[in-house]
N, C-alpha and C positions, 0 to 999 in steps of 0.2 A: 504494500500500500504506500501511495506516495503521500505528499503532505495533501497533496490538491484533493486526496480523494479520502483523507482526514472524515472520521464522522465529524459533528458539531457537536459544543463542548456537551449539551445534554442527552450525546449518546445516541441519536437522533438520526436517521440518513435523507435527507431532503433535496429535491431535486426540483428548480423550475423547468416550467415546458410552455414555450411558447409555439404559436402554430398562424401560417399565415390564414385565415378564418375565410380567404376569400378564393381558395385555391379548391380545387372537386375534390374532398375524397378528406380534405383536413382534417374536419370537424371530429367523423368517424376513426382515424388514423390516431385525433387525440384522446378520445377516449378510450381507443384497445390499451395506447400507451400507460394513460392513469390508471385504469383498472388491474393491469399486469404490475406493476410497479406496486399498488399499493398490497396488492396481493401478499409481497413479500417484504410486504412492512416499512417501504418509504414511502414517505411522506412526499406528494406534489403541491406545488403552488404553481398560480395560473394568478396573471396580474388581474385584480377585479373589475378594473373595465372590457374585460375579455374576455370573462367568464359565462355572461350571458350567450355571446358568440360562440361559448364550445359547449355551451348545454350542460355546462356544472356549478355547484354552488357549494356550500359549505355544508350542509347536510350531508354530502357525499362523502364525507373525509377531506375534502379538499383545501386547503391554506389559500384564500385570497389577499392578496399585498399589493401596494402598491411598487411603481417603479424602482421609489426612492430606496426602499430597502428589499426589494424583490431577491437582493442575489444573496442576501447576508445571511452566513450557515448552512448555505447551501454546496454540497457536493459539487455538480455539476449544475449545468444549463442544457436541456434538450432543446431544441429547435427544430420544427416539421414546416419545411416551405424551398423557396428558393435563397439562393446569395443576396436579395432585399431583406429576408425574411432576418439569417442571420448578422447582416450586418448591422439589425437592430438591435441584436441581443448583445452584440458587441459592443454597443455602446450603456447595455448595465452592465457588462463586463467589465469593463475597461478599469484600469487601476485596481482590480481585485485578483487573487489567484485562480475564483472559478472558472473552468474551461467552461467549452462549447463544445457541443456533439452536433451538429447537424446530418438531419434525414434528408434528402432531396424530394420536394413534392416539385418543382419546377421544370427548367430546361435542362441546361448543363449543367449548377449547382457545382460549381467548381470549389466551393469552400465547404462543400457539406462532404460526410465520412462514410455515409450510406445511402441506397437508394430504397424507396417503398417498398419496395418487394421484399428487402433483407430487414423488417421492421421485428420481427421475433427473433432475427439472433441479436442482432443490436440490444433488445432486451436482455436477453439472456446474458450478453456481453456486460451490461449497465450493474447489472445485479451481481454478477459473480466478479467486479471490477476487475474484467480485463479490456483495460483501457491503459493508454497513455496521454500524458500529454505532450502537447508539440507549442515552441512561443512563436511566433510567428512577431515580425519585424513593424511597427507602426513610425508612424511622420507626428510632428509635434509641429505645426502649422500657427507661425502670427503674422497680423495683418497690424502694419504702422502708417497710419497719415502726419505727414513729416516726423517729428520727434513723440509724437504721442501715440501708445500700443492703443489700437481701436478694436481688437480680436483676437480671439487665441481659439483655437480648436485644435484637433489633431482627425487622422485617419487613419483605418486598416487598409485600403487597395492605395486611394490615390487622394490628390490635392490637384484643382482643375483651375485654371485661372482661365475664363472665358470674356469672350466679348457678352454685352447684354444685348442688345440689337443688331439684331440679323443683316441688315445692310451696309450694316460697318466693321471695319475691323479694327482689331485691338494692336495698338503700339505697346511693344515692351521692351523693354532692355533685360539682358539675364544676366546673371553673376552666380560665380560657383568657387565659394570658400575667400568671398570678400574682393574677388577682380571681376571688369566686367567682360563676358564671353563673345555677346553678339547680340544687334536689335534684331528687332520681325516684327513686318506688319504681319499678322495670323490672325487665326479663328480664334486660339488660342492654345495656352503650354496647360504639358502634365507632367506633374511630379511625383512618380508612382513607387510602391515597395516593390519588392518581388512577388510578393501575396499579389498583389493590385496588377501583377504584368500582364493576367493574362483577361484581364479586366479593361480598364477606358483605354487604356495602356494601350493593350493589343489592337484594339479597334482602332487608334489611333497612327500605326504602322510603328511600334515600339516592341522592342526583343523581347520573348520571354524569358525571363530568369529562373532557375531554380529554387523552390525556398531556403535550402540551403545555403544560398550562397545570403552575403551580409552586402548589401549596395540598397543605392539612392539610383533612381530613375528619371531622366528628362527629354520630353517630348513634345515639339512645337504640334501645333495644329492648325496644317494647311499653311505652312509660313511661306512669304514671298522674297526669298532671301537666299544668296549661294551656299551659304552654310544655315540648315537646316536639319541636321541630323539627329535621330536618336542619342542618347548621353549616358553611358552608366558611370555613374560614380562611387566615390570611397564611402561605406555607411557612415562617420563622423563626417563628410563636409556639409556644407552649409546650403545651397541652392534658392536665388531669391530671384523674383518677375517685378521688375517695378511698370507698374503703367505709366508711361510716359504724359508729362502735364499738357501736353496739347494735344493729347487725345482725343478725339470728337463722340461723345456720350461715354458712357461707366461702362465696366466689367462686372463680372462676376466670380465671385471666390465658391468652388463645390466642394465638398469633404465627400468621399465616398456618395456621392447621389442623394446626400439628404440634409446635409447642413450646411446653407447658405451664407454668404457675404458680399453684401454691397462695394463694389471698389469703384471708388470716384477718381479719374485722372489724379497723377501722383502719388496714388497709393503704393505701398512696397510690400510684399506678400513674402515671406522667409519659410521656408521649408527644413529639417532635422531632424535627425535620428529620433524617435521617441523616447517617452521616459519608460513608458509601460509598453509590453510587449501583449499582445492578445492570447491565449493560450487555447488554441485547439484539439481537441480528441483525438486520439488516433487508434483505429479498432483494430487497425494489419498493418506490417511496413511494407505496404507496395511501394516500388518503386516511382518515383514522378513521371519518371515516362509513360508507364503503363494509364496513370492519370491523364495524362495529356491525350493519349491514344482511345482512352476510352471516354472523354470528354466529347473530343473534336471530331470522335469516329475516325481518324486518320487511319489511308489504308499501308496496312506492312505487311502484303500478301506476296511470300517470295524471300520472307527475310528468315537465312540460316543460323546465323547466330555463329558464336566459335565455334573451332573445333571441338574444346573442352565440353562446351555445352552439348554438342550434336554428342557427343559420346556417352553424356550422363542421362539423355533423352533415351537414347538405346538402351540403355541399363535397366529401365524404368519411372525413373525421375519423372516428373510433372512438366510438358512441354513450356517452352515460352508463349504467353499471353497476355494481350491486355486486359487488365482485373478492373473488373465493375466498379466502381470505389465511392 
């Protein structure tokens, strides 16, 4: 048992579940979960404004909380939805030890550890704590209009510095670790983790990374400029977008697709290493590729592998695959 999966001090094993309520199949999928769960004497919480939505209440055995203290004592964090779903839970995460388990009721669900149909071993998994955890890399995001901090947030995928209207473009100047690198008129930059690569990132023409590796990511969008390129950097340096004062209307600052900020000409956006890391579940140590493979469907029809390998395949051994994840 590691610390993260510690019971709470009154001996207690608690686990929040949250669920995107608006997805076919949620609702149902939350209640097998609470029911199994409490089966074997954990305790769920389900935030109360949400509990109407999953058809439970407190007569059930069930702990309703609010956000503010939703994660405290808690084991884990289950999440049934897509990569919106858990990016939410991420942010009651955030600066606490409890992981996140994500189910995938979505698309691709690249941040989630399971898919629907593996929802009873995943239990099984939860209750006999075989789990891990993995930190995954966050951005600690401030936004300064001249000498005065006017924002702080941070990110799990990315930090977006966009134009706000669509028929103009944003001027920026960019700087990486306190010199300045190059302007762009653009749509606009992204400042992404490795987590985030295969996120606004990638959509953006930006490299995937592995989580394993430790870097800062930078990505203009649509820039009209000879140097234009993708940027990986050191994870200590610093990466900052100032919007340029004679910009013609404001920008926009994103955190992962759901926390906004106003940037008015002049503004200076600074991007760094986080303080806190996000801490996700990990049920198997598949490898990333076989994620990436079984995410994006890529096809690897035709691929031998080494010699070593082709020989341990003869033996018996379990062929090479990509694992559902």
């Amino acid at each position: 048992m590691t610390d993260d999966q510690a019971p709470a001090a009154d001996g207690v094993r608690r686990i929040l579940l949250l669920a995107h309520t608006g997805r076919e199949g949620a609702i149902a999928v939350a209640r097998q979960v609470i029911g199994a769960l409490r089966s074997h004497g954990i305790v769920v919480r389900v935030l109360a404004d949400e509990a109407a939505d999953l058809q439970v209440d407190a007569a059930e055995g069930v702990e309703l909380v609010s956000e503010s203290d939703a994660v405290e004592g808690c084991e884990l964090v289950v999440v049934l939805g897509g990569d919106g779903t858990i990016l939410r839970a991420a942010e009651l995460t955030h600066g606490t030890p409890t992981p996140l388990l994500g189910v995938n009721l979505g698309h691709v669900g690249f941040l989630a550890e399971a898919e629907s149909e593996d929802i009873d071993s995943t239990i099984d998994a939860i209750v006999a704590r075989r789990y891990t955890s993995e930190d995954r890399l966050t951005i600690d995001v401030s936004v300064h209009q001249g000498k005065e901090l006017v924002a702080s947030t941070w990110a799990l995928n990315e930090a977006s510095v966009e134009k706000a209207a669509r028929q103009r473009m944003l001027e920026v100047v960019v700087e990486v670790d306190g010199r300045p690198l190059s302007r762009w008129g653009c749509d606009g930059v992204v400042c992404a983790t490795p987590t985030g690569s295969t996120a606004y990132n990638f959509s953006a023409g930006g490299p995937v990374v592995w989580p394993g590796v430790s870097a800062l990511l930078m990505v203009p969008i649509s820039a009209h400029a000879l140097f234009a390129r993708p940027m990986v950097v050191a994870p200590d340096s610093v990466l900052a977008v100032e919007v340029l004062a004679q910009t013609q209307g404001a920008g926009v600052l994103w955190c992962d697709g759901r926390r906004t900020v106003d940037l008015p000409p002049g503004a200076r956006i600074e991007v760094r290493r986080g303080t806190h890391p996000v801490h996700l579940v990990r049920l198997h140590q598949a490898p990333f590729t076989d994620r990436l493979v079984a995410k994006f469907d890529l096809p690897v029809e035709g691929w031998r592998g080494s010699s070593e390998r082709r020989r341990s395949n003869a033996q018996g051994a379990p062929s090479h695959k990509a694992e559902e994840s």
